[in-house]
C-alpha positions in Angstrom: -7.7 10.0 -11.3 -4.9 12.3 -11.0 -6.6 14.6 -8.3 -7.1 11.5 -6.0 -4.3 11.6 -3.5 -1.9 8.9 -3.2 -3.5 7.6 0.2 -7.3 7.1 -1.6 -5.7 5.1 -4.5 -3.8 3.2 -2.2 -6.7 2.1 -0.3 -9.2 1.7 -3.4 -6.1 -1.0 -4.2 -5.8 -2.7 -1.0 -10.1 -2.7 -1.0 -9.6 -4.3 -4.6 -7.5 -7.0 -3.0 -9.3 -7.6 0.2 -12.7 -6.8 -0.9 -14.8 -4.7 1.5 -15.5 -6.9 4.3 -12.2 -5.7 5.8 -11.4 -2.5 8.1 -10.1 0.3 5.9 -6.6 1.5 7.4 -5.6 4.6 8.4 -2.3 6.6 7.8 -1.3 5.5 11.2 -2.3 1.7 10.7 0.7 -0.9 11.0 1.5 -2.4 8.2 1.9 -5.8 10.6 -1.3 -5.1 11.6 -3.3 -5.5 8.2 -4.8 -8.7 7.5 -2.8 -10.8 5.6 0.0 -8.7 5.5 2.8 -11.6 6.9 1.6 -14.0 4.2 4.8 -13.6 1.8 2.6 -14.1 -1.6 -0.6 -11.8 -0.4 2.3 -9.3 0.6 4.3 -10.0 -2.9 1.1 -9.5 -5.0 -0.3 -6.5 -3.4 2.8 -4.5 -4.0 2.8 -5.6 -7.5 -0.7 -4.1 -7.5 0.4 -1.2 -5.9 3.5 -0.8 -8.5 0.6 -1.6 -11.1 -1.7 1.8 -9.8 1.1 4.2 -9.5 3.4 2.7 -12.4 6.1 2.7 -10.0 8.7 0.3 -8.9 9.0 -1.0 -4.8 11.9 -1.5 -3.0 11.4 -4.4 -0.8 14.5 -3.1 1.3 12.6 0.0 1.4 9.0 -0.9 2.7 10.1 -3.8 4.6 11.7 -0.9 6.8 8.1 0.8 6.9 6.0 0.9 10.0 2.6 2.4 9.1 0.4 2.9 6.0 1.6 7.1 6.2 5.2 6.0 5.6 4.4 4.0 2.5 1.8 7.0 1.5 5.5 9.3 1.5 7.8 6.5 -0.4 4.9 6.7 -3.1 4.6 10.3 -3.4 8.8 10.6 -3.2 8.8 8.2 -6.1 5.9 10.0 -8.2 8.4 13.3 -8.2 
């Protein structure tokens, strides 16, 4: 897995969480826009998943700032340096 780029694991995770039946984002989704997303646990437990894939740790200051999916690609990249 470590020639899959950050963007491909980050959606095989969210497609993990949602399942299939849901539209795959783009780098220039919303994060508001993804289904779910405002729920406080769904949101909760899918960066813990995230955190889980890249054996990283989330800022919630930080990607409560974030707009689109590209802008949490780049946190996870800066934090895989």
């Amino acid at each position: 897995m470590a020639n899959q780029s950050v963007f491909d694991r980050l959606i095989k995770v969210y497609k993990d969480y949602y399942g299939d039946s849901v539209q795959i984002p783009t780098s220039e989704s919303k994060l508001y826009e993804l289904p779910d997303i405002l729920d406080s646990l769904d949101e909760v437990e899918l960066l813990m998943q995230i955190e889980d894939e890249f054996q990283v740790e989330l800022y919630d200051n930080k990607v409560e700032d974030m707009t689109t999916v590209g802008e949490l690609v780049s946190y996870i990249e800066s934090l895989l340096k």
